[in-house]
py3Dmol code that shows the C-alpha trace and the ligand (Angstrom):
import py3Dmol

protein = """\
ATOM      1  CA  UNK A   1      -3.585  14.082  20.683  1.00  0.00           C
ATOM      2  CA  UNK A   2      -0.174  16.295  20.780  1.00  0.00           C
ATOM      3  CA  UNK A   3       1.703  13.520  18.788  1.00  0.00           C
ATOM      4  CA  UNK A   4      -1.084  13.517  16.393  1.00  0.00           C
ATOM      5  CA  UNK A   5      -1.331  16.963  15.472  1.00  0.00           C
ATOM      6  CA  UNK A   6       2.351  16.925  15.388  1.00  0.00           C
ATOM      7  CA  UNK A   7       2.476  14.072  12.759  1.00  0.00           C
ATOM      8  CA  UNK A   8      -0.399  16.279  10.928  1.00  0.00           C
ATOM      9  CA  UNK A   9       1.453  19.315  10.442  1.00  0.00           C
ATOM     10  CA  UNK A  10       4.350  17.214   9.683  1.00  0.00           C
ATOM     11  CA  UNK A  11       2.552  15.565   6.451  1.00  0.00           C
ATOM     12  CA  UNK A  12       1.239  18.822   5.563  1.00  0.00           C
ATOM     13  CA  UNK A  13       4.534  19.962   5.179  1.00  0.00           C
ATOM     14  CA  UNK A  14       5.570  17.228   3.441  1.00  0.00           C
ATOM     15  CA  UNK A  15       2.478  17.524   1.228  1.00  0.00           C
ATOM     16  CA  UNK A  16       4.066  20.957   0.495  1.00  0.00           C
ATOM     17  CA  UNK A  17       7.759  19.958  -0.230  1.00  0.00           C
ATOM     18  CA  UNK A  18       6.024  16.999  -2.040  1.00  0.00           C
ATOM     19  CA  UNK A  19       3.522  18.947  -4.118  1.00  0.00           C
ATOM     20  CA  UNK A  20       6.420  22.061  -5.093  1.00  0.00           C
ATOM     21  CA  UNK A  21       8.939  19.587  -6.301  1.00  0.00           C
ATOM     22  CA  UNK A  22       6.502  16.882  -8.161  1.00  0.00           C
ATOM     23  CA  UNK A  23       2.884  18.405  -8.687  1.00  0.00           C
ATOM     24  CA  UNK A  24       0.877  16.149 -10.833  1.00  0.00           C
ATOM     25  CA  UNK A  25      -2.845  18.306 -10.308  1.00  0.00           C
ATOM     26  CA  UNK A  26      -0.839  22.255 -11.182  1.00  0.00           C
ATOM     27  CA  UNK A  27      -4.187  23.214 -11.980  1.00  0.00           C
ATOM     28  CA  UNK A  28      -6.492  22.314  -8.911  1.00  0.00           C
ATOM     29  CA  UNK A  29      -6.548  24.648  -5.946  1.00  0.00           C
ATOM     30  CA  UNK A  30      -5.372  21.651  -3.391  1.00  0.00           C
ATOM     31  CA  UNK A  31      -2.458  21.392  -5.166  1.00  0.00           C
ATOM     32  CA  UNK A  32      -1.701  24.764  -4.661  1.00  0.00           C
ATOM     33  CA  UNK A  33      -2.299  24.897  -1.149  1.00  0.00           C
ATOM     34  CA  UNK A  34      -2.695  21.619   0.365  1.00  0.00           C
ATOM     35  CA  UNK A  35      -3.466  23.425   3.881  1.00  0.00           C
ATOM     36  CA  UNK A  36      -6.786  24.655   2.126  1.00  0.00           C
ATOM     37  CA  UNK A  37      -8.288  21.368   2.855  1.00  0.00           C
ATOM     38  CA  UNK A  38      -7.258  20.014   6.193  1.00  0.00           C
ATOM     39  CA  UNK A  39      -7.827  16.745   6.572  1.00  0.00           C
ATOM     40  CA  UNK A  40      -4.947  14.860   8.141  1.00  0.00           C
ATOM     41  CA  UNK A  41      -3.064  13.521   5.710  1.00  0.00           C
ATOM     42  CA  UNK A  42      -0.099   7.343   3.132  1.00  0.00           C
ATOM     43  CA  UNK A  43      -2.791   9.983   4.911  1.00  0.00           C
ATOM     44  CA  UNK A  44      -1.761  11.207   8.369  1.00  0.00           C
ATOM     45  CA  UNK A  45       1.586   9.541   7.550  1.00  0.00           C
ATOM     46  CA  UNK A  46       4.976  10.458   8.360  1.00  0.00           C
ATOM     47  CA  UNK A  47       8.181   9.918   6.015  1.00  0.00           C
ATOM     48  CA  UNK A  48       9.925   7.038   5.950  1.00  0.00           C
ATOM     49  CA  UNK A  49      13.778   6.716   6.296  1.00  0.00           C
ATOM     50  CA  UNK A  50      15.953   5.274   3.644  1.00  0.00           C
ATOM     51  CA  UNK A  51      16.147   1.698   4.168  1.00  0.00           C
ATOM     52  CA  UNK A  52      13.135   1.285   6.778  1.00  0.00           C
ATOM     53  CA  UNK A  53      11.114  -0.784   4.824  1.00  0.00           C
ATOM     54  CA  UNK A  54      13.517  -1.875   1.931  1.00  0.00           C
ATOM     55  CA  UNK A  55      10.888  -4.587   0.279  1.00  0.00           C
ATOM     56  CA  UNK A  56       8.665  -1.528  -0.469  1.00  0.00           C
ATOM     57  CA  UNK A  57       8.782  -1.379  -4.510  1.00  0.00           C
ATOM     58  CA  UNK A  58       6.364   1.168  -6.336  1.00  0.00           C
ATOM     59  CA  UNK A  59       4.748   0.632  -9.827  1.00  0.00           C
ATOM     60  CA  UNK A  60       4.838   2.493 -13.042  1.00  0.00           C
ATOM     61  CA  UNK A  61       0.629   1.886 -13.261  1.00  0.00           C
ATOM     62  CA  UNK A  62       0.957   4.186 -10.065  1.00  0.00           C
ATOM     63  CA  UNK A  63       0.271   1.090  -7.700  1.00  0.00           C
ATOM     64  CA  UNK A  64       3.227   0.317  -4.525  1.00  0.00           C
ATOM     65  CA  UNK A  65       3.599  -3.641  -4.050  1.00  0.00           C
ATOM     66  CA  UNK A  66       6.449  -5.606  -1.843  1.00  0.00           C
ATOM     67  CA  UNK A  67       9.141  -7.631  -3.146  1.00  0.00           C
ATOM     68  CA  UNK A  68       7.776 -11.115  -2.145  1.00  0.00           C
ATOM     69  CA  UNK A  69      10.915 -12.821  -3.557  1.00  0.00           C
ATOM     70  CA  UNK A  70      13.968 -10.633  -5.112  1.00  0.00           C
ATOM     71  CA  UNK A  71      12.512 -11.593  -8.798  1.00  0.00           C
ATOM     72  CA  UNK A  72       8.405 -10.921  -7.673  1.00  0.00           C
ATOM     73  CA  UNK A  73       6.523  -8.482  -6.303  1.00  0.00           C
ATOM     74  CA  UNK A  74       3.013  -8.594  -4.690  1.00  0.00           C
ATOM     75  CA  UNK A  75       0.676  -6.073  -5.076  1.00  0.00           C
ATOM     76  CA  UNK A  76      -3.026  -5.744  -5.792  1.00  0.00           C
ATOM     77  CA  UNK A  77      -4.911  -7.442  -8.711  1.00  0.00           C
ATOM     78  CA  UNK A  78      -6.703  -4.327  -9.206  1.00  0.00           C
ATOM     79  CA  UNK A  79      -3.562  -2.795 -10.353  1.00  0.00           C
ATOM     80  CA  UNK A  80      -3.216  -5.048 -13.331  1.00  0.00           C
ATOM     81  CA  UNK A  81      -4.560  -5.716 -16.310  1.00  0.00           C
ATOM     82  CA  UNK A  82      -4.667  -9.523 -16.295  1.00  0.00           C
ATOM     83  CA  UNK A  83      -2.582 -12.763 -16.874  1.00  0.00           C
ATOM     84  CA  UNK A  84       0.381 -13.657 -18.848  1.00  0.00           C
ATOM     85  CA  UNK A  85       3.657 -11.871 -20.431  1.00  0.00           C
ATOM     86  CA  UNK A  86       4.267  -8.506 -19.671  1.00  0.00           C
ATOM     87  CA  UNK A  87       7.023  -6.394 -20.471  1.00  0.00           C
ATOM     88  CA  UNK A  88       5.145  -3.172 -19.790  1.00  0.00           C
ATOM     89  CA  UNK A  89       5.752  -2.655 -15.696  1.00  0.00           C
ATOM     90  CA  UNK A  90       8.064  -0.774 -14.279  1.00  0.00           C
ATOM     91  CA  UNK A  91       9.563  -1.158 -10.791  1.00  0.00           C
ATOM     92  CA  UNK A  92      11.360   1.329  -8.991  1.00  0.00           C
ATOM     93  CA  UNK A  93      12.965  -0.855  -5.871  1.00  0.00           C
ATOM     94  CA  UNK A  94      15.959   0.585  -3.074  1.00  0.00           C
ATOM     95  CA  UNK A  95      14.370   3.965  -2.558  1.00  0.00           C
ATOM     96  CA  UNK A  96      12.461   6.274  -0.403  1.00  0.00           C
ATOM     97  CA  UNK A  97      12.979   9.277  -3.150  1.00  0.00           C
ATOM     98  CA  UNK A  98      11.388   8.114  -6.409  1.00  0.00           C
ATOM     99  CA  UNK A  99      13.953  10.826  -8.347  1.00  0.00           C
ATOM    100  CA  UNK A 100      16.821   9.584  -6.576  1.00  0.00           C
ATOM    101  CA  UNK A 101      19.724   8.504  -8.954  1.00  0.00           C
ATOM    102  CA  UNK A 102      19.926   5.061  -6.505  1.00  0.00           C
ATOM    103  CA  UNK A 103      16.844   3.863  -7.290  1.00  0.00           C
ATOM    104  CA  UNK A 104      16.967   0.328  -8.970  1.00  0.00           C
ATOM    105  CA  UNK A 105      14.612   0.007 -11.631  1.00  0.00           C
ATOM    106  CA  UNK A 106      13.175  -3.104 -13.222  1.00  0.00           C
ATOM    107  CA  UNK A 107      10.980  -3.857 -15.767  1.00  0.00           C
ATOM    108  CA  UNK A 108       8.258  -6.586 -15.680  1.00  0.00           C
ATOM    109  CA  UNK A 109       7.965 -10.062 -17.420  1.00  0.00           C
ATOM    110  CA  UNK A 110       4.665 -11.884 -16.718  1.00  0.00           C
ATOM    111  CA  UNK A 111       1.887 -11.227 -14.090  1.00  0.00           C
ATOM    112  CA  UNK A 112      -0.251 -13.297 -12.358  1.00  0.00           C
ATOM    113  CA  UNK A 113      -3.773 -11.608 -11.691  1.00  0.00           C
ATOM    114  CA  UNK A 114      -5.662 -13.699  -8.535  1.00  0.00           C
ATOM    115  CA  UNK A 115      -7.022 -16.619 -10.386  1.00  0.00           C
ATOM    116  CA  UNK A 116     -10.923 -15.883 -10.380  1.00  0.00           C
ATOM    117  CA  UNK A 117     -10.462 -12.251  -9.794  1.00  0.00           C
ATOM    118  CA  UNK A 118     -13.841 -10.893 -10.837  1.00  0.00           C
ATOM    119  CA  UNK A 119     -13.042  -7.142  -8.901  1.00  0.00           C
ATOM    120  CA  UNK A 120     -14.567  -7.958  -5.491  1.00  0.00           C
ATOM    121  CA  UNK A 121     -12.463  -9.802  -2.883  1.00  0.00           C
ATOM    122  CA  UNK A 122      -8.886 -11.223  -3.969  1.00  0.00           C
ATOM    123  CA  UNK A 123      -7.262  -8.394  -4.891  1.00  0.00           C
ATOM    124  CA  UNK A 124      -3.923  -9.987  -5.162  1.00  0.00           C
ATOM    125  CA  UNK A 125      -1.147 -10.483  -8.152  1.00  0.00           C
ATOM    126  CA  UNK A 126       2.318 -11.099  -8.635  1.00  0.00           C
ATOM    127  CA  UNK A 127       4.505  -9.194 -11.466  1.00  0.00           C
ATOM    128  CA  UNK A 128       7.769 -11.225 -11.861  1.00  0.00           C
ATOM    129  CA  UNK A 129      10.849  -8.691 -12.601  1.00  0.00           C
ATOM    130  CA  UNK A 130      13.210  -9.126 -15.482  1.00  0.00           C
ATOM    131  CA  UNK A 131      15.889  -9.584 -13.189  1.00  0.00           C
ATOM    132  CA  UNK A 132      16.504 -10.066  -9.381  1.00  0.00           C
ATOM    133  CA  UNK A 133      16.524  -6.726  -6.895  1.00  0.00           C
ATOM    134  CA  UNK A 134      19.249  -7.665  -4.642  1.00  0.00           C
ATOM    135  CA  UNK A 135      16.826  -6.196  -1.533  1.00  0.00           C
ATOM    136  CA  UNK A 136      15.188  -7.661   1.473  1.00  0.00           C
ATOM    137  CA  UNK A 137      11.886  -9.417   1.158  1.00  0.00           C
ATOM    138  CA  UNK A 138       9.075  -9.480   3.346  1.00  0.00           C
ATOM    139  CA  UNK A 139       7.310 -12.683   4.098  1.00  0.00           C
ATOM    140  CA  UNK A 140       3.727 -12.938   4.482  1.00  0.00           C
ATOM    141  CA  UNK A 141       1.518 -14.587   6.806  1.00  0.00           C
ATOM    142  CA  UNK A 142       0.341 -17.878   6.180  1.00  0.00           C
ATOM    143  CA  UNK A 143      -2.350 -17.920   8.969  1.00  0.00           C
ATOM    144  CA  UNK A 144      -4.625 -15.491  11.138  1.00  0.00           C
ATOM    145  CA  UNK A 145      -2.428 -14.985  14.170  1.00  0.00           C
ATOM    146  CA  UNK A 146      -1.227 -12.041  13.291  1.00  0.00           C
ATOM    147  CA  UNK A 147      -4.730 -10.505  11.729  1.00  0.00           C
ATOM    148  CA  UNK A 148      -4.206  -8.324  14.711  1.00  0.00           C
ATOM    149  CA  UNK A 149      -3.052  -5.369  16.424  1.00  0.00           C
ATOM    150  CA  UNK A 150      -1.599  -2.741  15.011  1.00  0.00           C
ATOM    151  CA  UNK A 151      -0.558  -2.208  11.477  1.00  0.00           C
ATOM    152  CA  UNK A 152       1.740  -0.022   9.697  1.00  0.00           C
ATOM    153  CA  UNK A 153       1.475   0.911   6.144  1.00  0.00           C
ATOM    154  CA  UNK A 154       3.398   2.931   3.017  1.00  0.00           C
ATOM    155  CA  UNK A 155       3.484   4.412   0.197  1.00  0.00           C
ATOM    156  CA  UNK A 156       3.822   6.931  -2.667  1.00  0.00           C
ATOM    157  CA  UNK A 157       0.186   7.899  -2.733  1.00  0.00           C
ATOM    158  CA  UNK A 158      -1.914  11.110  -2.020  1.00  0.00           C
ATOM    159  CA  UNK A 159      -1.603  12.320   1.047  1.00  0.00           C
ATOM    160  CA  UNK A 160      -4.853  13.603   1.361  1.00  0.00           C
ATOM    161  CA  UNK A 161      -8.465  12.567  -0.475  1.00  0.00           C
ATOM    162  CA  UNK A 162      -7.813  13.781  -3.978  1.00  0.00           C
ATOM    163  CA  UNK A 163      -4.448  14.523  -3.510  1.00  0.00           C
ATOM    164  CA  UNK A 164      -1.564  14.038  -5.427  1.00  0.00           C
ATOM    165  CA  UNK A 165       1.000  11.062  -5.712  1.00  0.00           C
ATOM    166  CA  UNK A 166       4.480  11.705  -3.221  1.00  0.00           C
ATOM    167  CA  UNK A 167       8.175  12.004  -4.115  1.00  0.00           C
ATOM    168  CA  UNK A 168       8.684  10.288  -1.081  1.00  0.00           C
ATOM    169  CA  UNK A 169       7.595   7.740   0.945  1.00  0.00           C
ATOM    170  CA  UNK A 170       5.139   8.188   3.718  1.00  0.00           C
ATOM    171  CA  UNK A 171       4.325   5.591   6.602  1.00  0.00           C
ATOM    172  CA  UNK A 172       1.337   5.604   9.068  1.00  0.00           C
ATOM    173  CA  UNK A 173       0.486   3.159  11.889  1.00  0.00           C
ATOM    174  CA  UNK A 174      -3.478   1.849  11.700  1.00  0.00           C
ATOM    175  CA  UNK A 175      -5.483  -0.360  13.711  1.00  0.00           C
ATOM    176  CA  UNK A 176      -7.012  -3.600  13.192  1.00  0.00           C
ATOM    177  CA  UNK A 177     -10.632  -3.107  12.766  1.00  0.00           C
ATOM    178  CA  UNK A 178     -12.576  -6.709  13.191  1.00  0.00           C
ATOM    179  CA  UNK A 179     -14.923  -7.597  10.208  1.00  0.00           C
ATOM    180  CA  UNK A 180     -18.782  -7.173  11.953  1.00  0.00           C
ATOM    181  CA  UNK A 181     -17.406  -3.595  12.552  1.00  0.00           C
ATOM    182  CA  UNK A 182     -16.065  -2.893   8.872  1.00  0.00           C
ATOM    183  CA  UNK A 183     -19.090  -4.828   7.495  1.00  0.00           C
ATOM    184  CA  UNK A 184     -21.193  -1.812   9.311  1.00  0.00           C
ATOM    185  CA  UNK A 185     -19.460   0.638   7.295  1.00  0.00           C
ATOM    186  CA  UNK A 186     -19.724  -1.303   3.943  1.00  0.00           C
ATOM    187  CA  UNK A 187     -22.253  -3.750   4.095  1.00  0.00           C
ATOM    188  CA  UNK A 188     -22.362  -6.200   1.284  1.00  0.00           C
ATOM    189  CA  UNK A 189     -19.290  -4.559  -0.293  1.00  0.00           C
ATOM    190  CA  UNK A 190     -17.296  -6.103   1.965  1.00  0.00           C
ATOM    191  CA  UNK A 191     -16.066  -9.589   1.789  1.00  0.00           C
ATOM    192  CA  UNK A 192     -14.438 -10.571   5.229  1.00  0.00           C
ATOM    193  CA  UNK A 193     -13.035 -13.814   4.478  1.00  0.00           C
ATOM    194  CA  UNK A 194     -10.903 -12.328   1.592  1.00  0.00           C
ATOM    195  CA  UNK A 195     -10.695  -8.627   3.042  1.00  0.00           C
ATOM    196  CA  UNK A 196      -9.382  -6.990   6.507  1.00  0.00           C
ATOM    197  CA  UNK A 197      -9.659  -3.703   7.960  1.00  0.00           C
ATOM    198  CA  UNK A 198      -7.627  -1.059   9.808  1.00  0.00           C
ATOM    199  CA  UNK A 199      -8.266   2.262  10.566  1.00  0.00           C
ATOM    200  CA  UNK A 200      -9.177   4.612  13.191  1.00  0.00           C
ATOM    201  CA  UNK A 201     -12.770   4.173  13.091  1.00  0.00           C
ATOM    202  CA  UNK A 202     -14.150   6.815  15.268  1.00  0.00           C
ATOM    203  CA  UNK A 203     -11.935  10.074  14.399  1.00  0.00           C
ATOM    204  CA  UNK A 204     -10.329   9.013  10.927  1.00  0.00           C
ATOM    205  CA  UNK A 205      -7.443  11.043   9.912  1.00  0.00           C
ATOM    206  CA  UNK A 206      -4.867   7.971   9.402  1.00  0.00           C
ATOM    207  CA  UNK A 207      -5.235   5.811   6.282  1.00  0.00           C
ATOM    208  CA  UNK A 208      -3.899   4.645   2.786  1.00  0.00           C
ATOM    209  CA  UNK A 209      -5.151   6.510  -0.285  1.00  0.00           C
ATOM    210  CA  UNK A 210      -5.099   6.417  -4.275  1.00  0.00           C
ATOM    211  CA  UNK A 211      -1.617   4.879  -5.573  1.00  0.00           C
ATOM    212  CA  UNK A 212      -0.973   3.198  -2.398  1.00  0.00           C
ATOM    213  CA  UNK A 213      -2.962   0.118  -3.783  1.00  0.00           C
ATOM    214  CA  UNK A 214      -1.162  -2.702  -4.213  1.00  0.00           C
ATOM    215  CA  UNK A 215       1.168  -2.060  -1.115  1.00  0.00           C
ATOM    216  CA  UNK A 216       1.690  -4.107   2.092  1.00  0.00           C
ATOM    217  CA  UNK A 217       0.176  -3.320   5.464  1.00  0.00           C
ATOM    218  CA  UNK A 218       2.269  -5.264   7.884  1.00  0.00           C
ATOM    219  CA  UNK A 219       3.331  -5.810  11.589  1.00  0.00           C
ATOM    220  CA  UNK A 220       5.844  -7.015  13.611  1.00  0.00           C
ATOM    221  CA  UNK A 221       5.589 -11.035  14.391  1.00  0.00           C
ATOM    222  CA  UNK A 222       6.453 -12.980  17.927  1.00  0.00           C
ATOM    223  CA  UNK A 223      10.446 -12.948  16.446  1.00  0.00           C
ATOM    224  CA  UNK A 224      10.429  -9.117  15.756  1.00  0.00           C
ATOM    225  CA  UNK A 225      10.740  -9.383  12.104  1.00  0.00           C
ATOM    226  CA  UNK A 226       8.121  -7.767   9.804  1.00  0.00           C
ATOM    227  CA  UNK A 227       5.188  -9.750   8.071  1.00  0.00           C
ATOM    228  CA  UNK A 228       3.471  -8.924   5.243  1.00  0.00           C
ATOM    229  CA  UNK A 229      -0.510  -9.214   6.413  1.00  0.00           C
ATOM    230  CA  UNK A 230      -2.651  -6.761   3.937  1.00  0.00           C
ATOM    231  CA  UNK A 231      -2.628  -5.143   0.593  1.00  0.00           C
ATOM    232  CA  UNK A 232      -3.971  -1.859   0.128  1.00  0.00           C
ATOM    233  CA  UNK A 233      -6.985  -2.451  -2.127  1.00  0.00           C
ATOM    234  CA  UNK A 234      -9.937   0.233  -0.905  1.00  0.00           C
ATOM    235  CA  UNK A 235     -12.049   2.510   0.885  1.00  0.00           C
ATOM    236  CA  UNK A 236     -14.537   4.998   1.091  1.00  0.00           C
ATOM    237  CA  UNK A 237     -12.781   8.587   0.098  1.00  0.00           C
ATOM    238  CA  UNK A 238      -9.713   8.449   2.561  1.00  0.00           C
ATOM    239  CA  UNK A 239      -9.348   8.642   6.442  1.00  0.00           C
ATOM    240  CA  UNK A 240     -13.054   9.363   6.972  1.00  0.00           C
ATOM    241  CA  UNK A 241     -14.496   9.197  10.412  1.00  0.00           C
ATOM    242  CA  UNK A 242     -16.618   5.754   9.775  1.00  0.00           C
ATOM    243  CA  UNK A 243     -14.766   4.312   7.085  1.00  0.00           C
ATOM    244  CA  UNK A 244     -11.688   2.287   7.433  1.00  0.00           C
ATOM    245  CA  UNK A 245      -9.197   0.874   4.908  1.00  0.00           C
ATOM    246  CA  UNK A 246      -9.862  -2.073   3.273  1.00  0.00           C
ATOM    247  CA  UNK A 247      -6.865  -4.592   2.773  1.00  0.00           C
ATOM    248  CA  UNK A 248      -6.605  -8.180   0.875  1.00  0.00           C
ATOM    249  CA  UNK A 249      -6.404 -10.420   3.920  1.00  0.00           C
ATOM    250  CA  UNK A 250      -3.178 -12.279   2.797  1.00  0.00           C
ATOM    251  CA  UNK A 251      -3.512 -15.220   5.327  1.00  0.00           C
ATOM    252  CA  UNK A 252      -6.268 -16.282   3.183  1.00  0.00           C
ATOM    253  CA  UNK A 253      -4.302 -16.448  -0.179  1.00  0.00           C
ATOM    254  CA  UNK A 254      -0.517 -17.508   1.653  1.00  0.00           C
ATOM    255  CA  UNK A 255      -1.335 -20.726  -0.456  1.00  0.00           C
ATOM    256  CA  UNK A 256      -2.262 -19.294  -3.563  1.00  0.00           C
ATOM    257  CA  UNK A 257       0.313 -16.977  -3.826  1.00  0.00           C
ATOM    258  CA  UNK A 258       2.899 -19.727  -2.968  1.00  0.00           C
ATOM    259  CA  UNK A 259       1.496 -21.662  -6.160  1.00  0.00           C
ATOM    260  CA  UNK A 260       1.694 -18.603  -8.507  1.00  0.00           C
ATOM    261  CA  UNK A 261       5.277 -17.630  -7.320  1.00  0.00           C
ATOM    262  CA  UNK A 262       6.371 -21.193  -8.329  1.00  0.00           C
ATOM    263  CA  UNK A 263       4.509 -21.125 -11.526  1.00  0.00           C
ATOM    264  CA  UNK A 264       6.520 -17.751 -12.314  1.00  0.00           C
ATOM    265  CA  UNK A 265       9.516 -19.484 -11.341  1.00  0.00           C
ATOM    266  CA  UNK A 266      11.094 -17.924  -8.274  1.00  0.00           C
TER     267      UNK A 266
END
"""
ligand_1 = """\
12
LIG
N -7.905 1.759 -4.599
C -6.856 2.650 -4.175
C -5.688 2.570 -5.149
O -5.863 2.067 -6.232
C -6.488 2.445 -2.737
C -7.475 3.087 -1.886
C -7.272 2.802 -0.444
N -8.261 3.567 0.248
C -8.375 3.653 1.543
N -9.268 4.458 2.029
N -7.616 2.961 2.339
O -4.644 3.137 -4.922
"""
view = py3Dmol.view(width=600, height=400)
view.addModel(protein, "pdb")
view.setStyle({"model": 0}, {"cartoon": {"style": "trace"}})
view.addModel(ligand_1, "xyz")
view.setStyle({"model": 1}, {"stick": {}})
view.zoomTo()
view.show()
């Protein structure tokens, strides 16, 4: 409980720092004073240090994604418009601070939107970059065995329900909620053979939120090395008791996503 409240008041003050330097709401009474509405608040995330998660790329649309090779990066079909050339993406890559004068920025050539993507279940694309990010990647998993656990997730979204977008990026750790337990939450709306869930079920408080979409939720695997097994795709609000993220289960499209990387060419 004492870490907890300790990583709250830590994102709050982030919030702050966040909100001062980079407001994108000046008008609405959150942004003004984000302790207003308390509500832990990447929700109930902490930041994340330079080079932590160096894959992490965010998206001009206001989406994150991962760099799934150094030319392609995965994020969530709901954060694109559809198929085929696109010069109109920008990704900022090699950064924590979105204003730093490091960051590597990249535009976008073609995108690949989850063949059959109708706006429920496979939430997944690919944006190919005009050039390679000479970054790390992060693999994904290519079966369930790691559809378990604990998760951590990141990214440049609000930091509270209706919040606005961050400077910097925040991290949070989230559990693995099975899919009879999410499907009590959402019913119907869920789809558990394309979808899985993490969250803290019971007390909320810890979550991804608007503009995270599109980023990875990942673990460590049996070797130690990160694994790529979600992408932030939705929820009910953010963080509430009873409602926990919902994530494109990328076991179930390692093969797809394979096919569409080669058909963009590395
Ligand atoms: N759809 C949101 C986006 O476009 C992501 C929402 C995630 N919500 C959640 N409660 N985990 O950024």
């Amino acid at each position: 409980m004492l870490t907890y409240f300790k990583a709250f008041r830590r994102t709050l003050a982030v919030a702050a720092v966040a909100l001062a330097a980079f407001s994108l709401q000046p008008g609405s009474a959150q942004a003004q004073d984000p302790t207003a509405r308390p509500g832990p608040g990447v929700v109930g995330g902490t930041r994340a240090a330079q080079g932590e998660f160096p894959w992490m790329v965010r998206l001009s649309m206001g989406c994150g994604g991962a760099l799934y090779t150094q030319q392609i990066v995965l994020t969530a079909a709901h954060c694109v418009d559809g198929s085929g050339p696109n010069t109109s993406i920008t990704a900022t890559a090699g950064v924590v601070d979105l204003q730093s004068s490091q960051a590597i920025k990249v535009k976008s050539t073609q995108v690949v939107q989850a063949p059959g993507y109708t706006g429920t279940g496979k939430d997944w694309a690919l944006i190919k970059l005009a050039k390679p990010v000479n970054l790390p990647t992060l693999k994904i998993a290519d079966n369930t065995a790691y559809n378990n656990g604990t998760f951590t997730v990141a990214g440049w979204g609000a930091a509270t329900e209706g919040g606005s977008q961050q400077r910097y990026l925040l991290k949070a750790n989230v559990p693995f909620v099975d899919d009879a337990t999410c499907q009590k939450a959402y019913g119907g709306a869920l789809t558990p053979g394309d979808e899985i869930c993490a969250g803290y079920l019971e007390q909320g408080g810890v979550d991804t939120c608007q503009g995270d979409s599109g980023g990875p939720m990942f673990r460590k695997d049996d070797a130690g090395a990160w694994i790529q097994v979600g992408i932030v795709s939705w929820g009910e609000g953010c963080a509430r008791p009873g409602y926990p993220g919902v994530y494109s289960e990328v076991s179930t499209f390692a093969a797809n996503i394979r096919t569409a990387a080669a058909s963009l060419g590395g």
